[in-house]
C-alpha positions in Angstrom: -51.5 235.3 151.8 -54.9 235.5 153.9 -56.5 238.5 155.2 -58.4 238.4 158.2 -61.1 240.6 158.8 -62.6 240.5 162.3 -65.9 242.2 163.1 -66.8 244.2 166.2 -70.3 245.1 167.9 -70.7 248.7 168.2 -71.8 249.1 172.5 -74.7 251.9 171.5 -76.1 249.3 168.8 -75.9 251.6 166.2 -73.7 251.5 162.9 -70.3 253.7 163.5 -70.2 254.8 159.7 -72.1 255.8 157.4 -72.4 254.3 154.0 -70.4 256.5 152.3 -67.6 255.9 154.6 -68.2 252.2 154.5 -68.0 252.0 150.8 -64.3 253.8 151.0 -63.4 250.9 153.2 -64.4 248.5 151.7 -63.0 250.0 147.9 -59.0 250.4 149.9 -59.8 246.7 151.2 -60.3 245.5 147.5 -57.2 247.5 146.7 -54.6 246.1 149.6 -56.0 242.4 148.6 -54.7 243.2 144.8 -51.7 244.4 145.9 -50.9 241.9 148.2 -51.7 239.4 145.8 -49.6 241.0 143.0 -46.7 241.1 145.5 -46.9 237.7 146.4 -47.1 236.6 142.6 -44.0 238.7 141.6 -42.1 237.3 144.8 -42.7 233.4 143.9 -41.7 234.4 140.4 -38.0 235.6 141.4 -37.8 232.4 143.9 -38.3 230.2 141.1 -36.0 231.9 138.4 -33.3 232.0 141.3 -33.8 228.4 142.3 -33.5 227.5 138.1 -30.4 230.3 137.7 -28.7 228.4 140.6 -29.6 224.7 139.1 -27.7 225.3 135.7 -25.5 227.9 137.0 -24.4 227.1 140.4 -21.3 229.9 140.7 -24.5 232.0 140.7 -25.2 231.1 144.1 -21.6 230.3 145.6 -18.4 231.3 144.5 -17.2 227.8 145.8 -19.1 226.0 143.3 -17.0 224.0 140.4 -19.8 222.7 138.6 -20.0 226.3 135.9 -21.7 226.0 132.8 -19.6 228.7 131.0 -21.0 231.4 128.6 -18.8 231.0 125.7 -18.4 226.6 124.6 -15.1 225.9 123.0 -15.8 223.2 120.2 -13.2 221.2 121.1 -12.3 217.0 122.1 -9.9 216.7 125.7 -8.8 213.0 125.1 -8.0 211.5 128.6 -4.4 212.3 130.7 -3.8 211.2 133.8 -0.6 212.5 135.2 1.7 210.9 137.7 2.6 212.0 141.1 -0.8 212.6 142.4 -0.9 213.6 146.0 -2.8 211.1 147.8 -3.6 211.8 151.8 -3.1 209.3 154.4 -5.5 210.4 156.7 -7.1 207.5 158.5 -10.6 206.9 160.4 -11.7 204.1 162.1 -15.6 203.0 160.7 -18.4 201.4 163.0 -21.1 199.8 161.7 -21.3 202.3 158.2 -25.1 201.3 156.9 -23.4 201.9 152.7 -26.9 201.4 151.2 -27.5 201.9 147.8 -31.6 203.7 148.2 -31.7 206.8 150.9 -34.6 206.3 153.1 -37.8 208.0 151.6 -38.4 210.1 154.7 -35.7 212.5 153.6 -37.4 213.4 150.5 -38.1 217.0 149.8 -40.5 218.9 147.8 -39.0 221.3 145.5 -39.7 224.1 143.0 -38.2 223.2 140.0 -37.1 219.2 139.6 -36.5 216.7 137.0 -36.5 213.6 139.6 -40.2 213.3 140.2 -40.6 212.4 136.8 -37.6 210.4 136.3 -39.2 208.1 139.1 -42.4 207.9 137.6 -40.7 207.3 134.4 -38.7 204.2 135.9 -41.6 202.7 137.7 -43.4 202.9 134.6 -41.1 201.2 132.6 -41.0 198.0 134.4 -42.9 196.2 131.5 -45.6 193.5 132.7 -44.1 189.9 132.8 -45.7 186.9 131.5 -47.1 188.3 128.4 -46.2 187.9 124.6 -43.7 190.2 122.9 -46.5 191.9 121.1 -48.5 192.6 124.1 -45.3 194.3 125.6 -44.5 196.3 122.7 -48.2 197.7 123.4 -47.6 198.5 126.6 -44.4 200.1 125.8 -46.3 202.4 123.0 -48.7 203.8 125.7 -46.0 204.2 127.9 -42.8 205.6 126.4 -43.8 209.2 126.8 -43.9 209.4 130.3 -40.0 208.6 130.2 -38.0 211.6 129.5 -34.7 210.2 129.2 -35.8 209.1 125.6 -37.2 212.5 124.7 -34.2 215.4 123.3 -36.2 218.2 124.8 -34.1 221.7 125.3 -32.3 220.4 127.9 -31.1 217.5 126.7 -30.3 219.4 123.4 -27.7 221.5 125.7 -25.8 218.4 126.9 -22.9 218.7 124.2 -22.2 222.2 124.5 -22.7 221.7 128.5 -19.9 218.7 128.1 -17.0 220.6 126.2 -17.5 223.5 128.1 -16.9 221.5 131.8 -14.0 219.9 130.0 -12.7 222.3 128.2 -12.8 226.2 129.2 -9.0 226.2 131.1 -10.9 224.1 133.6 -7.6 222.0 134.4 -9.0 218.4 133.7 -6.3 215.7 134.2 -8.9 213.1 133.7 -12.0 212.7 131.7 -14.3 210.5 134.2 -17.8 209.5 133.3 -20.5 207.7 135.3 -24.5 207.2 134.7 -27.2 207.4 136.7 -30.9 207.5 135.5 -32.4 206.4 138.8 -34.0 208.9 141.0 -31.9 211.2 142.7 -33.3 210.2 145.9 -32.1 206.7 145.2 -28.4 208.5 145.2 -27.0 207.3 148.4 -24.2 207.1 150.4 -22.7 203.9 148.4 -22.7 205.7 145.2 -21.7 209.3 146.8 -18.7 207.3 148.1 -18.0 206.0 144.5 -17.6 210.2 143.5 -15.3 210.9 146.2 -13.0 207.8 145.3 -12.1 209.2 142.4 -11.1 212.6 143.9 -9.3 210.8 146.2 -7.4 209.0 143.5 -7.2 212.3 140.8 -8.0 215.1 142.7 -7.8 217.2 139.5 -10.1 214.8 137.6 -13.4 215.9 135.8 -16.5 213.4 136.6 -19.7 214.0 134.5 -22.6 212.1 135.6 -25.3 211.7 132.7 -28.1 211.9 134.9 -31.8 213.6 134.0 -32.6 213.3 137.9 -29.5 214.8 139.1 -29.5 217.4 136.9 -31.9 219.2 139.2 -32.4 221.5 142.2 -32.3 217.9 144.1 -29.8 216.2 142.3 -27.4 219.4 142.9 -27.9 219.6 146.8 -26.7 215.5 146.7 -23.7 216.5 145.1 -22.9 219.8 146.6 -20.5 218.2 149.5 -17.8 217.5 147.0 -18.4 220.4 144.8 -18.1 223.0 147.6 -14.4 221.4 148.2 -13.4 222.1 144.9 -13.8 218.9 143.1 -15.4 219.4 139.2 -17.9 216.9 139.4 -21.1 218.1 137.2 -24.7 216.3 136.4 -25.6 216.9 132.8 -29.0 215.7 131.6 -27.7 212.9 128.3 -29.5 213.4 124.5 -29.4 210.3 123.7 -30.6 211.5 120.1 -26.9 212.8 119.7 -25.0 210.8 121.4 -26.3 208.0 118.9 -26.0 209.5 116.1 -23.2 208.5 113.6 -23.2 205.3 115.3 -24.8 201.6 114.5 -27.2 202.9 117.8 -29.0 205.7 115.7 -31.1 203.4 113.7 -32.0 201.3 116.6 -32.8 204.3 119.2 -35.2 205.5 116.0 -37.2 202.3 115.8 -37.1 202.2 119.4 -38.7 205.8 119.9 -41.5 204.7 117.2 -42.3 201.6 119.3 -41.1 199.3 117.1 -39.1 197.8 119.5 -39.4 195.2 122.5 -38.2 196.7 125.3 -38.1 193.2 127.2 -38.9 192.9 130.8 -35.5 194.1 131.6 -36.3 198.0 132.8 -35.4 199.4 129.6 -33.4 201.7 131.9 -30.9 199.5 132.8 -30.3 198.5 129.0 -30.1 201.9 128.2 -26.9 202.6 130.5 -25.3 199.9 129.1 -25.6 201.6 125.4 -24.7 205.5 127.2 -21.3 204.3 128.5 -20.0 202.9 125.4 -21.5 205.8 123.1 -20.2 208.5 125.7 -16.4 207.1 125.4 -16.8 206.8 122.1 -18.0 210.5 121.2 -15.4 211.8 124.2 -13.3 209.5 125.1 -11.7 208.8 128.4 -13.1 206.4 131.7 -16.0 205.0 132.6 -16.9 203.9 135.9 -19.9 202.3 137.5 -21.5 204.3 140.9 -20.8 200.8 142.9 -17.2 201.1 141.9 -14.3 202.3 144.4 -11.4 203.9 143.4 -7.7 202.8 145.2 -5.3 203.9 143.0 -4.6 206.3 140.2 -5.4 204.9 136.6 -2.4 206.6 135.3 -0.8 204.9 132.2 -4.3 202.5 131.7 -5.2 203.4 128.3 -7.3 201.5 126.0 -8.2 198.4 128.3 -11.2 196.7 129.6 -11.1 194.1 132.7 -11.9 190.1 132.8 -14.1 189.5 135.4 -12.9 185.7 135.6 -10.5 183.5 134.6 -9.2 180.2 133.5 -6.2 180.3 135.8 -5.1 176.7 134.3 -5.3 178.7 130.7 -4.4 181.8 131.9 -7.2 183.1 130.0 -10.2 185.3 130.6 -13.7 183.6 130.4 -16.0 186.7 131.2 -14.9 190.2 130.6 -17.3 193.2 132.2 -18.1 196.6 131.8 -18.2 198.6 135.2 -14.9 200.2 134.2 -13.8 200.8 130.3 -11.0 203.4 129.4 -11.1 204.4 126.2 -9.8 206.7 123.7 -12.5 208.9 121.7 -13.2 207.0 118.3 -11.5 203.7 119.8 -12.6 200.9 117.3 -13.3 198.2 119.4 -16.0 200.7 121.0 -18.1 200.8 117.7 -17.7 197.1 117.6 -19.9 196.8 121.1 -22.4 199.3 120.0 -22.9 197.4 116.1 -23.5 194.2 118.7 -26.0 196.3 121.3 -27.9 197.3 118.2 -27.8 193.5 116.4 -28.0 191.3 118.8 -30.8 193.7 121.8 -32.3 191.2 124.0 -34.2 193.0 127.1 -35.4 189.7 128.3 -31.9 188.2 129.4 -29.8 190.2 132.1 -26.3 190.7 131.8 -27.2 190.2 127.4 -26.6 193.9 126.3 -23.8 194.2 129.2 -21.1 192.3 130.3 -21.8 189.5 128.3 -21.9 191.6 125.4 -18.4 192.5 125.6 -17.3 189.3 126.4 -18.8 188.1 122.6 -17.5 190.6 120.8 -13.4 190.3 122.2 -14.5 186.6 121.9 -15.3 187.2 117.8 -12.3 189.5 117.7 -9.6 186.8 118.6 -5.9 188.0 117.2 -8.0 190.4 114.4 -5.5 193.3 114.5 -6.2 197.2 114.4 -8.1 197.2 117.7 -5.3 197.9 120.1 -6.9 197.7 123.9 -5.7 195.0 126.6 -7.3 192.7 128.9 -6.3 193.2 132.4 -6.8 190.3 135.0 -9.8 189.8 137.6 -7.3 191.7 140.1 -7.4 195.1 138.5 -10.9 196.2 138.7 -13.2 193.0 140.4 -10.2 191.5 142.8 -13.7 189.8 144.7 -16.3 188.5 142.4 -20.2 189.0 143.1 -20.8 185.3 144.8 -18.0 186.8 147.2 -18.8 190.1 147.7 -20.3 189.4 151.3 -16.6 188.9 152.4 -15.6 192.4 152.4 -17.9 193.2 154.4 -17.5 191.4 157.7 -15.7 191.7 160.5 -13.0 189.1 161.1 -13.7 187.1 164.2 -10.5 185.1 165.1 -7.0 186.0 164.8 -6.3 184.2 161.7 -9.5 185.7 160.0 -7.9 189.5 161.1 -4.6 188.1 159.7 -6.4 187.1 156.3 -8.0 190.8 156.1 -4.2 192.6 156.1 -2.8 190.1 153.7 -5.9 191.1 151.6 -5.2 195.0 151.9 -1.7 194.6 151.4 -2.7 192.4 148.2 -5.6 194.9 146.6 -3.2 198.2 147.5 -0.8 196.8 145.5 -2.6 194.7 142.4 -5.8 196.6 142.4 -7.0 199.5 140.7 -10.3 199.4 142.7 -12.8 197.5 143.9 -16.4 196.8 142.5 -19.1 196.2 144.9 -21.9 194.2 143.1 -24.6 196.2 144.5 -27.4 193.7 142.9 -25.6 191.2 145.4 -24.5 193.9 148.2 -26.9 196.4 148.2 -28.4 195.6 151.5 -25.1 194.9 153.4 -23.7 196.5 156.3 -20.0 197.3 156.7 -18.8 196.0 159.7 -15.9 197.1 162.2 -12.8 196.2 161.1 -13.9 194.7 157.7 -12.0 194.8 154.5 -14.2 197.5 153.2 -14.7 199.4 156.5 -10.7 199.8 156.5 -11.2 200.9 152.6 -13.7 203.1 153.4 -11.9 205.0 155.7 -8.9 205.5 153.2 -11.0 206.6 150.1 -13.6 209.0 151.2 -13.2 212.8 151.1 -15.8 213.3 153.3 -16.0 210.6 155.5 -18.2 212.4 158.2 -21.5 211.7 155.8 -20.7 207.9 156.0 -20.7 207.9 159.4 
C-alpha cells in the first residue's frame, strides 16, 4: 500500500496552520500509515493460509473436489479389484492437428504463494551431474549438491504421505482400482500428453483411485493442473512420496542411506529418473495394485490382470519374450517377485547406462528366475501394453495418405481394441510429435479422453 501526500501552495503565502495543528496532522498521518500497514499484513496472512488450507484440503475450497485428505486415517491395506461391467461411453470427436507435447510452453507459468515446483525444477536441473569426469569427481559434485533436491529429504510433508495414501484409499472412498503413477518433474512440465494419460484411466475405471507421487504436483500449481478431472468427480490425488518409508523394510533402505550420505555415484543418468524406477516397484510393493507410466494410454479395463508384467519384444520363431518393461506392472502388495527387482536395483545401481535400473532390470531378474516356483505373475505378449515399439512409435501418429494406408489404420484399431490393454507412447522417441488428422492416435485420442476440449 502507498500513501500519497500531495502538497498545496497557500494563495496569501502564508502557512494555513499553526504548529500545533500541524503536529496533530502529521501524529493521525503516522497513525493511518500503521494501520494500513497492519491491515495489509493481516490480509496477506489469511490469503496465504487459505491458498495452503485449499492445497492439502481441496473440499475446503469446492464441494466438487475428490481429492480429500480426511481427518481420521484408517490403518488399513485396499489390495487392487477391478470389477467388470464398467460403463464405457462412445462418444466420439474428430481431432485436427492435436500438438500432445510432453513440456507446456514456459509462457504459461505462474507465480504463486505457496509452491513446491520451483524447487523441484531447481532440484532437477541441478542434478544433471557433469559428464566426462571420474566417478569420484561426480560423487563430489553430488555431495555439494544433494540438498537442494527435496525429493530425497523426509521433511513433514513427506512424513504425511502414508497416512495421506490409506486415507484416499481407504475412508468409504469407493476405490475399484488402486492406480499409481510418478512424476518428479516440474509441474509445469505436466502437459497435455501426460493429462491425457489421467483421463485414460477414468475412461477405462471410472471408479478407480490414481495417486501420483509427485513433490511438484503436490502444490497450489500442481493442484490447478489436475483440477479438470477432479472437479468431474474422478479421485485422482498428488501426494508428495517419503522415500525414507517407502524403503524401509526393503533391500532399498540400505542403499537410499548410503545414497543420502554421498556415498553413492549417482551416474550421469539424472538421478531422478533412476529414482522413479525404484518408487514404482517399492509403491506396489508396500500397497499393491497398478502402475502406469504418464506416456501410457488406457483402452480397456484391466479387469482380471493380476500379478503380470508385459514383454516388450519377442522371439516370435521361439515364442518367447527377449525384453520385458516396466511402464505398466500390476501387482499384489508383498508380491515376491517385486522384492526380487528392488534386491537387484540396490546390487546391481548403475546411473551411467540408461534403461540399467529399468526395463532391463526386470528383464534380468525373470531371466535369473526361469521355472523357480513361488513367484506366481505372468508374462503377457508385446500386444498387451506396447502393441507399437519405440523405433515405430512415429506410425501412430500420421495421417494415412492413400487408400490402402487408411485401410491399414482400421485394421490396426480393430486389432489394438481387441488385443490391447493400451498403448505406450515412448515419449523419449515421441515427445515432439504431432498427431495428425485421421491418425491411429488422433482416432484414440478422441475415444479416451474425458475432457477432450483441453486437447484441442
Amino acid at each position: 500500500m502507498q500513501l500519497f501526500i500531495t502538497k498545496r501552495k497557500n494563495c496569501n503565502n502564508k502557512s494555513m496552520f499553526d504548529h500545533r495543528v500541524l503536529k496533530h496532522a502529521m501524529i493521525s498521518i503516522i497513525s493511518l500509515i500503521i494501520f494500513s500497514a497492519i491491515f495489509f499484513l493481516i490480509h496477506v496472512d489469511t490469503v496465504i493460509q487459505h491458498d495452503d488450507d485449499s492445497l492439502h484440503h481441496p473440499s475446503s475450497s469446492s464441494s466438487s473436489s475428490k481429492g480429500i485428505i480426511p481427518q481420521k486415517l484408517k490403518e488399513s491395506h485396499t489390495e487392487i479389484k477391478l470389477e467388470a461391467g464398467v460403463v464405457r461411453s462412445t462418444t466420439t470427436l474428430t481431432v485436427s492437428h492435436i500438438a500432445l507435447n510432453s513440456l507446456q510452453e514456459g509462457n504459461h507459468r505462474e507465480v504463486e504463494i505457496i509452491d513446491n515446483d520451483d524447487d523441484e525444477e531447481r532440484g532437477n536441473r541441478l542434478l544433471v551431474a557433469p559428464i566426462n569426469v571420474s566417478e569420484s569427481e561426480r560423487i563430489s559434485w553430488f555431495r555439494g549438491k544433494m540438498h537442494e533436491f527435496k525429493i530425497l529429504k523426509s521433511d513433514k510433508l513427506a512424513r504425511q504421505f502414508h497416512g495421506r495414501v490409506l486415507g484416499f484409499f481407504g475412508n468409504n472412498n469407493g476405490c475399484e482400482g488402486q492406480f499409481f503413477m510418478t512424476w518428479i518433474s516440474p509441474a509445469t512440465s505436466f502437459g497435455s500428453r501426460e493429462l491425457l494419460s489421467v483421463q485414460s484411466v477414468f475412461k477405462v475405471h471410472p471408479k478407480a483411485c490414481l495417486v501420483i507421487l509427485s513433490r511438484s504436483l503436490d502444490s497450489v500449481r500442481g493442484y490447478r493442473v489436475l483440477k479438470p478431472v477432479i472437479d468431474l468427480g474422478f479421485k485422482v490425488q498428488a501426494i508428495t512420496p517419503d522415500l525414507s518409508f517407502l524403503f524401509k523394510g526393503t533391500p532399498a533402505e540400505y542403499w537410499f542411506h548410503q545414497l543420502r550420505k554421498g556415498k553413492k555415484d549417482p551416474g550421469e543418468i539424472p538421478l531422478f529418473q533412476n529414482l522413479s524406477n525404484l518408487i514404482r516397484l517399492s509403491v506396489l510393493y508396500k500397497y499393491g495394485g497398478v502402475y502406469l507410466d504418464t506416456d501410457f494410454i488406457l483402452l480397456k479395463p484391466f479387469t482380471g490382470l493380476r500379478n503380470c508384467i508385459g514383454a516388450q519384444s519377442m522371439d516370435l520363431g521361439q515364442k518367447h519374450w527377449t525384453r520385458l518393461n516396466n511402464a505398466v506392472l500390476v501387482f499384489d502388495m508383498n508380491h515376491p517377485l517385486l522384492l526380487r527387482f528392488i534386491k537387484e536395483f540396490a546390487l546391481t545401481f548403475d546411473g551411467n547406462k540408461w534403461g540399467h535400473n529399468g526395463p532391463y532390470l526386470v528383464s534380468r531378474v525373470v531371466s535369473k528366475l526361469g521355472k523357480k516356483s513361488g513367484f506366481n505373475f505372468t508374462i503377457l505378449p508385446p500386444m498387451a501394453f506396447y502393441p507399437v515399439d519405440w523405433n515405430k512409435i512415429d506410425g501412430l501418429f500420421r495421417k494415412p495418405k492413400t487408400r490402402s494406408e487408411s485401410k491399414w489404420v482400421e485394421a490396426k484399431l480393430v486389432q489394438l481394441s481387441g488385443e490391447s490393454y493400451g498403448v505406450h507412447l515412448w515419449n523419449k522417441q515421441s515427445g515432439r510429435l504431432v498427431i495428425e488428422e485421421g491418425s491411429i492416435l488422433g482416432k484414440l485420442v478422441s475415444h479416451n479422453c474425458v475432457i477432450c476440449k483441453t486437447l484441442l
